[in-house]
Residue, then its C-alpha position, 0 to 999 in steps of 0.5 A: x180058548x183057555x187063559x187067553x190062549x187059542x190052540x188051532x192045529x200047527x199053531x198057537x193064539x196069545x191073547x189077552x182075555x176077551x172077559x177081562x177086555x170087557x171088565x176093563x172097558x166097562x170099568x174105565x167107561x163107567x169112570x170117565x162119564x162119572x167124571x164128565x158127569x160132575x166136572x163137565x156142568x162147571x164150564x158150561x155156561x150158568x144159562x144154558x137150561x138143565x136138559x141142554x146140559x144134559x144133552x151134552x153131558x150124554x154126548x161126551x159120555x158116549x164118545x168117551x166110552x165108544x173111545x175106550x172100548x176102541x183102544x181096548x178092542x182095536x188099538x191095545x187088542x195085540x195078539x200073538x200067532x206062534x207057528x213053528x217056521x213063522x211069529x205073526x205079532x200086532x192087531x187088526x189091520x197092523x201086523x207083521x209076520x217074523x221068521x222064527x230062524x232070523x228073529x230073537x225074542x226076549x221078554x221084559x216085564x217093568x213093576x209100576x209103584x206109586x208112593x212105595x206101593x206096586x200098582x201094576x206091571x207092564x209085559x212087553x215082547x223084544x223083538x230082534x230082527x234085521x238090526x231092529x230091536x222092537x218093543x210090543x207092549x202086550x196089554x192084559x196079558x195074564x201072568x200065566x198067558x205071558x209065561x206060556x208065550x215065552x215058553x214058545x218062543x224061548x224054550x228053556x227045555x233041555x235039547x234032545x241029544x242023539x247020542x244017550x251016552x253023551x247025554x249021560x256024560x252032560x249031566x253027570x258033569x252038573x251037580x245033583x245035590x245042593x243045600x240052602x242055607x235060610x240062616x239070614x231069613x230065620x235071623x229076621x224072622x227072630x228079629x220081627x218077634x223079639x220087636x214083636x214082643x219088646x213093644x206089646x210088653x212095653x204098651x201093656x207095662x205102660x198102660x198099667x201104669x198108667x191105670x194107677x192112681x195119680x199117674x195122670x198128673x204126674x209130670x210122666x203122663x205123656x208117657x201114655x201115648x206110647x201104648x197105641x204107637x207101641x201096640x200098633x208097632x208090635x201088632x205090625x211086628x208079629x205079622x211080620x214075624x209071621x208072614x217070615x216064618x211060612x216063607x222059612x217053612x217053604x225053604x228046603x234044607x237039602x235038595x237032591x235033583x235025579x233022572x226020576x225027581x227032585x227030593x226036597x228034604x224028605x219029600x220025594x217029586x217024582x216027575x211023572x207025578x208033576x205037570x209043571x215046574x216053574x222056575x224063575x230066571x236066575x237075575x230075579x232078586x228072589x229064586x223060586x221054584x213051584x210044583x204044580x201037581x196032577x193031583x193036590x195043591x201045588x207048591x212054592x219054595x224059596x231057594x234063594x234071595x239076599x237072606x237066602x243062599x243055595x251051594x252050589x248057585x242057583x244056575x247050576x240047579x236050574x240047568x241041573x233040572x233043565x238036564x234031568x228033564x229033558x225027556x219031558x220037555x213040557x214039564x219046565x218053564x221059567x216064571x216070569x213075575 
């Protein structure tokens, strides 16, 4: 098993990672008898005798951790058995075999926060059949795992077509070429650095100030609580500033899609030197496209967000893509984040 999937001839196995289950387990086991530790003394009884309280304390952890592991290991222990007539989903002693001819599967994936910040996602797999629309939550799945389950089940592959001529004739209806324009990314990446750059010199002509003789009992002397808050504003600032320029480094100018590859700008991709392109869906706030490559690192590019703009759209590119590489079939999935 690699990554949480299992290859066995005419089908494949999803899912999640037995190590990652373990790591779960033993982490969240580990936290609820800390707690029963501390927090379960304060409503025992002040006179019961210190081994009793232990005794107790031992019985609760190890309910509580045989509990965790039982849900990690059996409730949310759900698999995925993709063969290619049939689709069984569930866990031990609940599953449910689905005809892949009569039964749709969509993917939704739902970005937890806690106080602004991502604290988690939640994959889930839509099932659609006899009417029913079904939601099977598939916990610790990997991003990876996930992704390779929906290539499966939903093949973004283009097809095979009989007839080359009219295969032909397809794709030359679709654009090849496309240009990206990243003008609103570089506007906010000056921007960063000129606020960058307005607060470090406004701390540092402050804090000159500052140092000079009696500046300290003039009636300016608050002035000198700008230098931490306008040092800090600029650090954060600049990294911004930054972090906006390498994504402005990873979008192309030009796109150019072909039978052999894609050329981004001056740099060729034949296919046959690729083993995976990953696309994101075109509803995602941010498009990208990633190159994985049999040999080097592989590559992301940003080719389209609310400060980026590819002509023509995004769609057109992906189908573009999804035509040109129907001859490998293997070669494109969508990333689902």
């Amino acid at each position: 098993m690699v990554g949480g999937v299992s290859v066995v001839p005419d089908e494949r196995v999803f899912r999640r990672h037995p190590a990652r289950a373990v790591v779960s387990a033993v982490v969240v086991s580990a936290a609820l008898s800390a707690a029963a530790l501390f927090i379960l003394p304060q409503f025992l009884p002040r006179r019961m005798d210190i081994s009793t309280r232990g005794t107790i304390v031992l019985v609760v952890a190890i309910a509580l951790t045989l509990v965790v592991f039982a849900s990690i290991f059996w409730l949310r222990n759900t698999r995925v058995v993709v063969r290619s007539d049939s689709v069984e989903v569930g866990r031990a002693g609940n599953r449910e075999v689905y005809d892949r001819a009569t039964t749709g599967f969509r993917s939704k994936i739902t970005e937890h926060r806690t106080n602004g910040l991502r604290s988690g996602i939640t994959r889930a797999l839509i099932i659609y059949t006899s009417g029913r629309e079904i939601t099977v939550e598939l916990a610790g799945f990997t991003r990876s795992t996930f992704n390779d389950l929906m290539a499966m089940l939903n093949p973004i592959a283009h097809p095979p077509v009989a007839d080359p001529v009219e295969a032909a004739r397809a794709r030359a209806q679709l654009p090849s070429s496309f240009t990206v324009d990243s003008s609103g990314e570089r506007r906010l990446a000056s921007g960063l650095a000129i606020g960058a750059a307005v607060s470090l010199v406004a701390a540092v002509a402050v804090a000159i100030v500052a140092a000079s003789p009696g500046f300290l009992d003039s009636e300016l002397s608050a002035l000198v609580l700008m230098v931490p808050f306008a040092g800090l504003a600029g650090i954060g600032l600049a990294i911004g500033a930054v972090l906006r320029r390498r994504v402005l480094k990873a979008i192309p100018a030009r796109i150019e899609v072909s039978h052999h590859g894609i050329r981004l700008d001056d740099v060729d991709l034949p296919f046959a030197q690729l083993t995976r392109i990953w696309l994101t869906p075109t509803g995602y706030p941010v498009r990208r496209v990633k190159f994985e490559r049999a040999a080097g690192r592989p590559s992301t590019h940003v080719l389209g967000s609310g400060r980026v703009q590819m002509t023509p759209d995004y769609s057109d590119f992906l189908l573009a893509v999804r035509a040109e590489t129907a001859h490998l079939p293997e070669l494109l999935r969508l990333d689902l984040e």
